[in-house]
C-alpha positions as CSV (number, residue, x, y, z in Angstrom):
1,X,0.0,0.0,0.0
2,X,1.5,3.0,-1.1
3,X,-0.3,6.2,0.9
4,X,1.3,9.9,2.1
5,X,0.2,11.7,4.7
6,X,1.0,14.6,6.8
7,X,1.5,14.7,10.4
8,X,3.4,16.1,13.9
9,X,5.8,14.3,15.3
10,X,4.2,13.5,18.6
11,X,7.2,11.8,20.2
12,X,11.1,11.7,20.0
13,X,13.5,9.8,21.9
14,X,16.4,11.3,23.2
15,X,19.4,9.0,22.5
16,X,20.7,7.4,18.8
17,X,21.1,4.1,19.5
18,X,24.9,3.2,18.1
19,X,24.7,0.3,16.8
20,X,21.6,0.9,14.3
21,X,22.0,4.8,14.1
22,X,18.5,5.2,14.5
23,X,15.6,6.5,17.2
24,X,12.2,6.1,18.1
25,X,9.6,8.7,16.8
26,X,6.2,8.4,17.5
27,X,3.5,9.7,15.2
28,X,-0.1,10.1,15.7
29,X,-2.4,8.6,12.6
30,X,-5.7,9.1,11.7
31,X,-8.6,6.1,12.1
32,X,-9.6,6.5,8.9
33,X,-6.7,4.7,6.9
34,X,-6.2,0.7,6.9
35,X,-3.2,0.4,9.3
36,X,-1.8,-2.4,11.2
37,X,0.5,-3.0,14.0
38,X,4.4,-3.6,12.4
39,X,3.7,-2.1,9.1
40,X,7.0,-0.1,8.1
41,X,6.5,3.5,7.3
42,X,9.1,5.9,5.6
43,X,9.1,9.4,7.1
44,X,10.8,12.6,6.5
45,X,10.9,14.9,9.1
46,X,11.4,18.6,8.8
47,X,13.4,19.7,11.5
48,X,14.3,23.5,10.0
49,X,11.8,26.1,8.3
50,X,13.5,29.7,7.7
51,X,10.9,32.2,9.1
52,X,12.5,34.7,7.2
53,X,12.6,33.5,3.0
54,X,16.5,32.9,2.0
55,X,18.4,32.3,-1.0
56,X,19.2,28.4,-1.5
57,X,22.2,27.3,-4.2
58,X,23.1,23.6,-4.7
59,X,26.4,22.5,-2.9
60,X,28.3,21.7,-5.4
61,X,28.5,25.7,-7.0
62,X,30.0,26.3,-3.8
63,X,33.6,26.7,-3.5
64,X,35.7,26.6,-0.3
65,X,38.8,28.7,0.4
66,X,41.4,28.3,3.5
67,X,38.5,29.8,6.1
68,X,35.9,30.8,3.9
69,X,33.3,29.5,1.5
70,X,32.5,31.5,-2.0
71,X,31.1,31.5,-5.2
72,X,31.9,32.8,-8.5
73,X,28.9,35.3,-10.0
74,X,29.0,37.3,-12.8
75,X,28.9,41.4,-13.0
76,X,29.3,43.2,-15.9
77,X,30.2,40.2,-18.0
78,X,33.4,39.6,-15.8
79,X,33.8,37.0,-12.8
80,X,33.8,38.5,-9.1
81,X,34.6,35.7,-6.2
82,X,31.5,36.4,-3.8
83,X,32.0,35.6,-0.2
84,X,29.3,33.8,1.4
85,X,28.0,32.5,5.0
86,X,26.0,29.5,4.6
87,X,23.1,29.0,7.5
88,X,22.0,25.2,6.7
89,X,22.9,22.3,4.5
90,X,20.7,19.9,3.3
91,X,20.6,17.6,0.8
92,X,22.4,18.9,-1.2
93,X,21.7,22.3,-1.1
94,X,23.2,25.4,1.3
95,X,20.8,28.1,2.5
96,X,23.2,31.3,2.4
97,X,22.6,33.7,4.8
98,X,24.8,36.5,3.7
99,X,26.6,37.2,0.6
100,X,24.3,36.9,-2.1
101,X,21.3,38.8,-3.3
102,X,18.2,38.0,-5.7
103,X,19.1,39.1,-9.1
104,X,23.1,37.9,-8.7
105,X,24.2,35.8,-11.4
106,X,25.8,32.9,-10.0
107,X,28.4,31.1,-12.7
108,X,27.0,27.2,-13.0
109,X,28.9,26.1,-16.1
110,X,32.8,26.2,-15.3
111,X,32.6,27.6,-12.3
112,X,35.9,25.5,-11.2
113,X,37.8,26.0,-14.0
114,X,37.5,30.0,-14.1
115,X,39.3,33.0,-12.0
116,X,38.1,36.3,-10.9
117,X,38.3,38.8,-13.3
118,X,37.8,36.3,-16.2
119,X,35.4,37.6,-18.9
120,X,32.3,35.5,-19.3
121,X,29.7,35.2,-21.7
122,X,26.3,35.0,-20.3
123,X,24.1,32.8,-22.4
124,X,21.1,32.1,-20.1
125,X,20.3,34.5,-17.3
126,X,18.7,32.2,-14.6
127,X,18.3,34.7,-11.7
128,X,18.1,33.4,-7.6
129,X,15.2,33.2,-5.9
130,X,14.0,33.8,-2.7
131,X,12.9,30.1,-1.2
């Protein structure tokens, strides 16, 4: 039986167990659906939600340096090295806090093969969004 639903985690234990990596969460169901005791369920559990919107890029556009991470975006046709704090990771994507701003053109294509100050020919604009 394939089914979705959405729900509040109603219980969570405390402790990882080390030898399975895993803990106990309890979930409250509703009687209408056909459950049964020691069916397996898969959840996913949102632990984070931004209260303020943020700008998300995917991890691997994101370049690290000695103490900081940065990411190449384009101004003017030439390459600038933009500074960034990232807030969260997750799942492959980096919420950044500070450092970029909607309308930046971040470099997708070749962004570990170029340097700042590089020209660059913009084919497709693809702007960030707020998320």
């Amino acid at each position: 039986m394939h089914d979705s639903i959405n729900s509040k985690v109603n219980y969570s234990s405390r402790a990882i167990n080390n030898l399975t990596r895993t803990f106990s969460v309890e979930v409250l169901l509703d009687n209408k659906k056909e459950y049964h005791p020691n069916m397996v369920a898969k959840l996913k559990i949102n632990d984070y939600q931004s209260a303020v919107p943020k700008i998300v890029v995917p991890v691997k556009f994101i370049q690290k340096g000695t103490n900081d991470n940065f990411v190449f975006i384009s101004v003017d046709g030439k390459v600038v090295k933009n500074m960034i704090k990232i807030s969260h990771e997750y799942n492959g994507l980096a919420e950044v806090s500070e450092g970029l701003k909607e309308g930046d053109l971040l470099i997708t294509e070749g962004y570990d093969l170029i340097n700042e100050g590089d020209n660059v020919n913009v084919k497709n604009k693809v702007y960030l969004l707020n998320f």
